[in-house]
C-alpha positions, 0 to 999 in steps of 0.5 A: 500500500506504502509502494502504491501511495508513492506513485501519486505521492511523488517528491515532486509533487507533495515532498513531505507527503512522499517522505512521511510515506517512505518513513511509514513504508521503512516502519513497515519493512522494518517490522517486517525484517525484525519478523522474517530474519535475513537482511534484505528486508533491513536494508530496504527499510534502511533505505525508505529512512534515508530518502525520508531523510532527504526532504524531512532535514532538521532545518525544515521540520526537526522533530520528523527529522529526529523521528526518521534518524530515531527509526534508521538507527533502530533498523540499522541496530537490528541489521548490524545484531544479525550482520556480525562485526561494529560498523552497523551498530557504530552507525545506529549510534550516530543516528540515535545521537543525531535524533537526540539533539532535536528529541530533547527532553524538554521538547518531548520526554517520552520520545526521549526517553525511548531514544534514549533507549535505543542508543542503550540497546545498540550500546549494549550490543556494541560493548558485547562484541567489543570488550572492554566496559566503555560501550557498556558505561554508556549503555548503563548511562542511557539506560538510566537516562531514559528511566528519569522519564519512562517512569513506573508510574507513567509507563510501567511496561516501557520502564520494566523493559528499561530496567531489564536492558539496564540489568543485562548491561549491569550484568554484564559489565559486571561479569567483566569487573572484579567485585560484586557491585554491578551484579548486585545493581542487575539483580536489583534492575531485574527484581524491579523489572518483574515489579511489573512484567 
């Protein structure tokens, strides 16, 4: 349905119209892609965003703009956890970063907040593959981040998925530190997390 709105829904003719939809068709590939494995169906989505992209710039319309980077990193995430290897996720960083200098909290908390969230999960996933604790550092900061506005109280089923990201991160730094500490703080995220799961 996306395809067939853009052969009237033209750049040409409506350009924030045609970049709404190529950012509505890289949701449903995306979607779709997460569902059915394989790459191909990421790398459209990938594709749908940056054309979005495009015409949605910051100077024009900031928010769809931080919107549409939030949505590439996501795909871009999920694409760079099946591909192997840092480039992908390196890049879904950037664009989560990007998305965050327009997506402030105090323009829109929520929204935020589940940026916020993404970059802790391409984090996360990229302190996995690298070793160290740096990536995992800043994992667990993002986390925390995003649970100054994704709130038991105002959305309990998003913060109980935070914390349990943030106690993945904790355990695993944890497992690469000497002392108890971290692990204690995991256990203590996931104990929080089955508050409400």
């Amino acid at each position: 349905a996306y395809r067939d709105a853009l052969t009237e829904r033209t750049r040409e003719r409506v350009p924030r119209d045609w970049a709404l939809t190529q950012n509505n068709l890289g949701g449903a590939l995306r979607t779709l892609g997460e569902r059915e494995g394989g790459t191909a169906l990421l790398l459209e989505a990938i594709e749908a965003f940056r054309d979005a992209l495009t015409e949605w710039t910051r100077e024009r319309v900031p928010l769809d703009w931080a919107m549409a980077q939030s949505n590439l990193g996501i795909a871009l995430s999920t694409l760079g956890e099946r591909e192997g290897g840092t480039a992908r996720l390196l890049e879904a960083i950037q664009a989560f970063r990007d998305a965050l200098t327009e997506r402030t909290r105090e323009r829109a908390p929520l929204d935020w907040a589940r940026t916020q969230s993404s970059l802790g999960n391409a984090l996360l996933r990229l302190g996995e593959r690298e070793g160290g604790t740096a990536y995992l550092l800043k994992a667990v900061q993002a986390y925390r981040d995003a649970l100054t506005e994704r709130t038991r109280e105002s959305v309990p089923l998003d913060w109980a998925g935070t914390q349990h990201n943030l106690g993945v991160a904790l355990s695993t730094l944890g497992e690469r530190e000497s002392g108890t500490a971290r692990l204690l703080e995991a256990i203590q995220a996931f104990r929080d997390a089955l508050t409400e799961r």
